[in-house]
C-alpha positions in Angstrom: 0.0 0.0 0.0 1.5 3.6 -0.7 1.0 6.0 1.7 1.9 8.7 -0.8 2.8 11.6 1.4 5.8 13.6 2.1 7.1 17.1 3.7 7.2 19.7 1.0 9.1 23.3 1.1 7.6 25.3 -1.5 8.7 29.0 -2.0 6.7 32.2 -3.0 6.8 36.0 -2.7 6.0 36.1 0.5 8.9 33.6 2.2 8.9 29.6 2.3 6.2 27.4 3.4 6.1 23.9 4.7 3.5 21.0 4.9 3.1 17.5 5.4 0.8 16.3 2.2 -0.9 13.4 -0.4 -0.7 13.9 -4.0 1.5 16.6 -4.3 0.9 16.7 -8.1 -2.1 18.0 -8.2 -0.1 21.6 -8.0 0.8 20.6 -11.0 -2.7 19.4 -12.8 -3.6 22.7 -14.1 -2.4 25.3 -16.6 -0.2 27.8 -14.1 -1.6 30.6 -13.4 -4.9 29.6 -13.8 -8.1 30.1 -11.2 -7.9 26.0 -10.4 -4.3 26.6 -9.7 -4.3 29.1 -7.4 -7.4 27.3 -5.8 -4.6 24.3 -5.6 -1.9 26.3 -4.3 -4.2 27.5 -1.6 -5.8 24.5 -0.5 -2.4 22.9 0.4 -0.5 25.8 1.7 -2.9 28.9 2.9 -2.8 27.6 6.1 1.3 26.9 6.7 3.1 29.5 8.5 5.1 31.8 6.5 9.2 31.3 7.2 11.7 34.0 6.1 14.5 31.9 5.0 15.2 28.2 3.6 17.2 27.2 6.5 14.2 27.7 9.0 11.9 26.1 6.3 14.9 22.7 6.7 14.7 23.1 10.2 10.7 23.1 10.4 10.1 20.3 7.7 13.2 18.0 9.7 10.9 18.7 13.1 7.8 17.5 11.1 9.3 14.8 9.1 10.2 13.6 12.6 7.1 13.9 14.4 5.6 12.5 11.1 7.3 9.6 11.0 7.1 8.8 15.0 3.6 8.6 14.5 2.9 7.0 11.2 6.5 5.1 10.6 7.4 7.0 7.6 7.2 9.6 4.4 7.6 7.8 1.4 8.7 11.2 -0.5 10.9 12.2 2.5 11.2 15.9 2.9 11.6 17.6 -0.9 11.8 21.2 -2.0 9.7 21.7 -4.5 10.5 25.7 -6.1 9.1 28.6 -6.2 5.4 29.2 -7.1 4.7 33.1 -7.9 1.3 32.7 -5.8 0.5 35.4 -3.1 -1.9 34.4 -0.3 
């Protein structure tokens, strides 16, 4: 069975964010820039707390990754950056 989920670090104007999510490719199901993905955008990462720099966004995504994996075994992605989306919330 795949569990399908991972830590992501995206990037956008505003700073990094990080969350611990399924199918990850749906950010990249529709045309960019479009309604549906912003919509997409938001729906995995309005809610994640806004971190000035990469290194804080390693540190938060190692602290989830671990409390992640305590609790369900593992990530089968890990902990990935996955770029900068030009998105603002």
């Amino acid at each position: 069975m795949s569990a399908d989920n991972g830590i992501y670090i995206a990037e956008f104007p505003d700073g990094f964010r990080v969350i611990h999510a399924q199918a990850i490719e749906n950010l990249y199901f529709y045309e960019e820039g479009s309604k549906e993905w912003h919509d997409t955008i938001d729906g995995y990462f309005k809610e994640s707390k806004v971190l000035k720099t990469e290194k804080e966004a390693r540190k938060t995504a190692q602290e989830m990754n671990k409390k992640i994996t305590d609790e369900y075994l593992f990530t089968e992605y890990g902990i990935c950056s996955i770029g900068f989306f030009n998105h603002k919330f």
